[in-house]
N, C-alpha and C positions, 0 to 999 in steps of 0.2 A: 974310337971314332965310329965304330961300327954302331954302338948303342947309341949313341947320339942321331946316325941316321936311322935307325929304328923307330928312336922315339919322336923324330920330326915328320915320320912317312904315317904314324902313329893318330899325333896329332891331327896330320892333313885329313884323315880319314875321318877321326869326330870330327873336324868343323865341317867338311862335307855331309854329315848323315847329320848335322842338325841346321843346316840348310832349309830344310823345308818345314819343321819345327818354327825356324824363324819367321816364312811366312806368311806360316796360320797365325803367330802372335802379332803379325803387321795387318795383317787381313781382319783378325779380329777385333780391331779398336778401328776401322775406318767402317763410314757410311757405306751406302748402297751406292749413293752419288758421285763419292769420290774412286768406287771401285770401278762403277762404268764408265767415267770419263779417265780413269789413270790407267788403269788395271790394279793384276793385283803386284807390282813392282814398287807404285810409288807409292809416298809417304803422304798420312791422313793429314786433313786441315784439320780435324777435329778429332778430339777423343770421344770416341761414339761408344755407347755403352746400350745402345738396345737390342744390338743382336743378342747380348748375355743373359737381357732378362727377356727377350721371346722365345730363346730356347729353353730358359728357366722355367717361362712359365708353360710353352705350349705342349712338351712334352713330358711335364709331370716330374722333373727331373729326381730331387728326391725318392720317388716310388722308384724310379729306374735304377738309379744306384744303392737300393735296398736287393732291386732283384737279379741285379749283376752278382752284387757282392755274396749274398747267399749263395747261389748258384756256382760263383766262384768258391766260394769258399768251402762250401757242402764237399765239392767234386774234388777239392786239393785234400782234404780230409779223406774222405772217404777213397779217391785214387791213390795215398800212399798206404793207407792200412792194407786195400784189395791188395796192391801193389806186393808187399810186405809178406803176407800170406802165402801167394802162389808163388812168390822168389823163395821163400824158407822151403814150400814143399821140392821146388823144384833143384834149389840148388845145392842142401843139404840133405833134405829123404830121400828114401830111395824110390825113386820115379822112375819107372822102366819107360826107356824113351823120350828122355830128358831133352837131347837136343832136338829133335822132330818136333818137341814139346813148345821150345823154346825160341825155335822158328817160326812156326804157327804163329806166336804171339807177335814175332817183328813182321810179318806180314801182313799180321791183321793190324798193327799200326801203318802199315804202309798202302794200305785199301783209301781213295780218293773220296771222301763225302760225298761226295755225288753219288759213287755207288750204293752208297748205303742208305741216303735221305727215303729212298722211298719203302725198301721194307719197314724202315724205322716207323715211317710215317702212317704205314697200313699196323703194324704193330701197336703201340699208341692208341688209335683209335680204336681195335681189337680190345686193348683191357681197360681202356675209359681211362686213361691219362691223359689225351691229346688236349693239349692249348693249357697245362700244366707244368709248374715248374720243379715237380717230381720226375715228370718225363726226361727233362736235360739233363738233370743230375746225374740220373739211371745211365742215360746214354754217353754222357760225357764221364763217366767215373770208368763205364768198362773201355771208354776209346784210352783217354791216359793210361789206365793202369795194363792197357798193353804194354806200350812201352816201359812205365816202372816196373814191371813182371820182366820184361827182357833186361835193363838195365840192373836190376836188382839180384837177379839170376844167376849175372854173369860175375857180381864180386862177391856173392854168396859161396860159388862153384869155386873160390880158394880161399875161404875162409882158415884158417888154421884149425888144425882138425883136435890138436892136443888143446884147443880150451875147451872142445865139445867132451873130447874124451873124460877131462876134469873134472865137468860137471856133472856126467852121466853116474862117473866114480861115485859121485855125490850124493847119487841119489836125484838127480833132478828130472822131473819128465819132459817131457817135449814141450810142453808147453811154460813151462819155467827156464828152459834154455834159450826159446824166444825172447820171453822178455827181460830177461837177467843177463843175458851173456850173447845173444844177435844183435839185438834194438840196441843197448845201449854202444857197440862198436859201430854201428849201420847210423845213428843220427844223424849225422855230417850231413852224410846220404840224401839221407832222408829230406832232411830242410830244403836242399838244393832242390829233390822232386816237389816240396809242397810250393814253394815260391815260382816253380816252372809249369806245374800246376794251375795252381789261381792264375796267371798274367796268359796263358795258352787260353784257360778256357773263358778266361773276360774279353778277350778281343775277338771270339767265335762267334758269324753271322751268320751262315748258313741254315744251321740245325735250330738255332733260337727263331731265324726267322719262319721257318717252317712248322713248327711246333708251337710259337707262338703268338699266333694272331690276335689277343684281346690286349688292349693297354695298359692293364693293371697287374699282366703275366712279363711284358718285353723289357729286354734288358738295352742298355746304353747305345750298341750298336746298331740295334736295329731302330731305335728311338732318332737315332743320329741318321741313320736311312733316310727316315721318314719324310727328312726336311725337303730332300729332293724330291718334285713331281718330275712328271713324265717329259716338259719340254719350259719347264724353270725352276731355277735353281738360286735362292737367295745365297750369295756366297760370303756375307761378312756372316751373315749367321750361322752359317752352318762352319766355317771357321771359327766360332767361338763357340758352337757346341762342340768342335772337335778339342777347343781347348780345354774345357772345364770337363770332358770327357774322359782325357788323360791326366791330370791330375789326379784323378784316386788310386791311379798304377803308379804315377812318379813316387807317389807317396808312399806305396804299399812296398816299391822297390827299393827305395833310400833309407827307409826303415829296418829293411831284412838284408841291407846291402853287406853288411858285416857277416852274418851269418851263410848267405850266398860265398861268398868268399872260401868264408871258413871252410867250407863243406867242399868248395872244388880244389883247396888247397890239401886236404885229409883226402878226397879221392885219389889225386895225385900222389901225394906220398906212399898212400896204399899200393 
């Protein structure tokens, strides 16, 4: 009986968190018309289809979703390898001051954006990055790979020590026991950070928008900003940009959704 109320208290909770999923997809197929005389509760008289292509067209959408995705995907890349690195030295070499080490990094993940948008921002402009989409990557690869450096650290620091011992027997150097005998036990791992990775750093407004101010540099959310001015706000369209906005994460996540799995299922057993 107990699972069955689990799984019904379970249930209650998805259909409440996609509640409002539902109604951006009701908002996004009704007019301007029937938004201000209904709200956004009732149902459209019409299937309206131009909020999809004024957001399509006005904000260049294509270019946008080149420069999310890079930028996501640069930083998911490149924050599991950083990642990867500083867990090996930390949680297998001998690092004097390993924990002090290791904290540092979970703190410096737990620093509020705000505090940091402005050195960032004076930095940047110091080495001629600013309003570049090398600047985000830079910034966003060492913010994630704080946390994968803590996270990575910490199931490094009980690795079985007789497969290391093996391979040293072996002949192997340090850097052949990384990727012969760490990496291939750590992938699980790994996946779970790349896919937590890419979906963390595509839904990041702050620092893209700050760093990005030209249209041909900004990424999805800050495009989807845009639509709002100062004291109006077209809301079937910006409902249907919020739609087609989320689709390349739906996507990105039902495609890796096996492998996310895998990877939290192998943590756990670990």
């Amino acid at each position: 009986m107990s699972r069955w109320v689990v799984l019904a208290l379970v249930t209650l909770g998805a259909l409440v968190m996609l509640v409002p999923f539902a109604f951006m997809l009701l908002n996004a197929f009704k007019s301007p018309g029937d938004y201000s005389t209904g709200g956004p509760l009732s149902w459209p008289s019409e299937f309206y289809t131009k909020g999809l292509r004024t957001y399509w067209s006005e904000v260049d959408f294509p270019l946008k979703l080149w420069n999310s995705t890079l930028i996501a995907g640069s930083v998911a890349v490149l924050g599991v390898v950083v990642s990867l690195l500083n867990a090996y030295a930390l949680g297998i070499g001998r690092v004097r001051g390993r924990l002090w080490i290791v904290g540092l990094f979970l703190l410096a993940n737990m620093l509020p954006q705000e505090a940091l948008i402005y050195p960032l921002y004076d930095a940047a402009k110091q080495v001629g990055l600013y309003n570049t989409r090398l600047a985000v990557i830079i910034i966003f690869t060492v913010i994630q790979s704080a946390f994968g450096t803590y996270l990575l650290a910490s199931v490094l620091s009980t690795f079985p020590r007789s497969l290391l011992e093996a391979a040293a027997l072996d002949g192997a150097s340090r850097w052949t026991v990384l990727w012969r005998v760490v990496f291939p036990n750590l992938r699980p791992t790994l996946a779970v950070l790349l896919i937590f990775f890419f979906i963390w750093t595509w839904n990041e407004f702050l620092i893209p928008l700050v760093m990005l101010i030209d249209n041909s540099t900004q990424t999805i959310p800050v495009a989807l900003a845009s639509l709002q001015g100062d004291r109006l706000m077209d809301a079937p369209t910006t409902n249907a940009g919020s739609l087609i906005s989320l689709v390349p994460a739906i996507l990105f996540f039902l495609i890796f959704q096996r492998t996310l799995a895998r990877g939290i299922t192998a943590g756990a057993e670990k």
